[in-house]
C-alpha positions in Angstrom: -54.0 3.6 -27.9 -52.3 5.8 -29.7 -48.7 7.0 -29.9 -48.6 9.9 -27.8 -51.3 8.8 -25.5 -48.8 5.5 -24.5 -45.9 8.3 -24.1 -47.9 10.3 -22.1 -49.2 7.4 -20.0 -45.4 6.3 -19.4 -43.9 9.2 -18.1 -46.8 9.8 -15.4 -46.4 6.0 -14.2 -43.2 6.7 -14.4 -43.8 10.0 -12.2 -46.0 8.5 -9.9 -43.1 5.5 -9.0 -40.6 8.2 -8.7 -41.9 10.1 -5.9 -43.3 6.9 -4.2 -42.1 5.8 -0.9 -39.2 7.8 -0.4 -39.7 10.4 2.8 -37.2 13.2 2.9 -34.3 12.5 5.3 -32.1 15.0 7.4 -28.6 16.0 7.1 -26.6 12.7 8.2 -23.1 13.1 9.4 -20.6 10.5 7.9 -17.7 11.7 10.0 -14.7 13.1 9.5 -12.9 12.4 6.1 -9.6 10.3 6.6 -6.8 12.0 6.5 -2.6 12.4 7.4 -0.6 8.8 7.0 -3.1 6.0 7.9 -2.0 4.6 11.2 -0.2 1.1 11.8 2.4 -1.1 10.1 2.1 -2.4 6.4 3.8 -5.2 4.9 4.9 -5.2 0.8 4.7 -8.5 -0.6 5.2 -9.0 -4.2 2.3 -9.8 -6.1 1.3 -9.9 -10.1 0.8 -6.0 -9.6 2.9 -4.8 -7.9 3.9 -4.7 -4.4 1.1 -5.0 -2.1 1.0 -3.6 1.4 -0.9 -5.7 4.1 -1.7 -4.5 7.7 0.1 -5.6 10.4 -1.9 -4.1 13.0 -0.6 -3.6 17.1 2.8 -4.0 15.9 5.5 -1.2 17.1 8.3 -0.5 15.4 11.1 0.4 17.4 13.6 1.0 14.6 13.4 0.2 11.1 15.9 -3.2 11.3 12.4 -4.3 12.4 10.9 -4.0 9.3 13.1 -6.8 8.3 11.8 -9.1 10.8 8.0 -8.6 9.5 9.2 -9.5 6.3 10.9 -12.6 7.3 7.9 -13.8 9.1 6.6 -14.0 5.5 2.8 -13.5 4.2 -0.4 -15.4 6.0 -1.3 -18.8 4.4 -4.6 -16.4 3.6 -2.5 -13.9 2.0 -0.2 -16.5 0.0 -3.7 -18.0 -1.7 -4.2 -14.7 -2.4 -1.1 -14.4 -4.3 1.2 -12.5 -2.5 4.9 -14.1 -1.6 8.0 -13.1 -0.4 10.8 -12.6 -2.4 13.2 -11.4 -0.3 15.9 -13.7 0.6 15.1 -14.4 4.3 19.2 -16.0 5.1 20.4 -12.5 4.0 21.5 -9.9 6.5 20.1 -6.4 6.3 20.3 -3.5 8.2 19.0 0.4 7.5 19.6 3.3 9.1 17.5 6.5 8.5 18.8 10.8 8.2 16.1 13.3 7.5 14.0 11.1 5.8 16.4 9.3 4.2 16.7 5.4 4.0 19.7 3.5 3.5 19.7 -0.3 3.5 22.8 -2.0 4.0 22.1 -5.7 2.2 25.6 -7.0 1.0 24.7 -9.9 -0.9 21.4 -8.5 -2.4 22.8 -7.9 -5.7 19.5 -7.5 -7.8 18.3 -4.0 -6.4 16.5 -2.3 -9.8 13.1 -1.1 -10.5 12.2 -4.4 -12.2 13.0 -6.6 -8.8 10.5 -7.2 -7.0 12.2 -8.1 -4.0 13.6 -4.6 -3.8 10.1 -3.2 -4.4 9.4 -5.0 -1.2 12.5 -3.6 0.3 11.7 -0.2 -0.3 8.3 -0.1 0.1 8.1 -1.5 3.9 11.4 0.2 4.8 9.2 3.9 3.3 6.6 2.6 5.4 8.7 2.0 8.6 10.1 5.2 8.1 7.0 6.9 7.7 5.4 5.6 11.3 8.9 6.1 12.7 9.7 9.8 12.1 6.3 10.6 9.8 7.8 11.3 7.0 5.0 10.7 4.1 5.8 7.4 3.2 5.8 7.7 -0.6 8.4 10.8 -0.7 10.8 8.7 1.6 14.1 8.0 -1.1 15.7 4.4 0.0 19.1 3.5 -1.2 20.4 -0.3 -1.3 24.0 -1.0 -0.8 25.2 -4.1 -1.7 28.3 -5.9 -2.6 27.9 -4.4 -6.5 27.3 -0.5 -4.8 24.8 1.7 -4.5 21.5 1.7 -6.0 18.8 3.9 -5.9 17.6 6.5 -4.2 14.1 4.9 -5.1 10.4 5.9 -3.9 7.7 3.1 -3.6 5.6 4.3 -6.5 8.2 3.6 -8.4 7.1 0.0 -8.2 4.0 -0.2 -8.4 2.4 -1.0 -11.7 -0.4 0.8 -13.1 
């Protein structure tokens, strides 16, 4: 067989497989598209990467000092295999209070806060996402200030953490 002949024999195979089998469908309807600030709590543990939010789901939040709680409780056994921990110190006392979308964490002996800790990534991140369910303020525009012992630090947004 001959050059052309084989190429020509190819693409009507190929033809004839294409349009085999396959019906024509309606229009299906995959739903709304998500959209607004996805609904329950997340968690920031600290990770290779980054911060990384885990669902806490059926928890309500009535006031951001219980962010800190959920953090204390620590990751899963599942999620610590996975590689998340929790870095911030669990004997320390913290408190926030939020204005206009504002955070402000009161942690006097957390004297590390700085876009390289990775316990204040945690911090700000979960405290952003507290706010966020709390008063709906989009959770990555929420500035968080930490006040410690050494001053102020920050205002700081949760992208600022993460690692790309």
């Amino acid at each position: 067989m001959t050059r052309p002949r084989t190429a020509l024999l190819c693409c009507a195979l190929a033809l004839l497989a294409a349009g085999c089998g396959i019906r024509p469908t309606g229009v299906t309807d995959g739903g709304a598209a998500p959209s607004g600030v996805p609904q329950g709590m997340r968690i920031y543990f600290a990770s290779d990467d980054g911060p990384r939010a885990v669902s806490r789901p059926g928890i309500t939040l009535t006031g951001l000092n219980d962010a800190f709680k959920l953090l204390a409780v620590g990751p899963t056994a599942q999620e610590r295999a996975g590689g998340l921990a929790n870095l911030v110190p669990t004997g320390t006392r913290f408190t926030a209070t939020a204005s206009h979308g504002t955070v402000t964490i009161n942690a006097p002996d957390h004297l590390g806060a700085s876009p390289q800790d990775p316990a204040t990534g945690q911090l700000v991140c979960t405290l952003a996402r507290a706010e966020a369910l709390l008063h709906g303020t989009p959770s990555d525009t929420v500035p968080v200030t930490i006040v410690s012992k050494a001053g102020r630090a920050g205002p700081y947004q949760c992208w600022q953490f993460r690692q790309h």
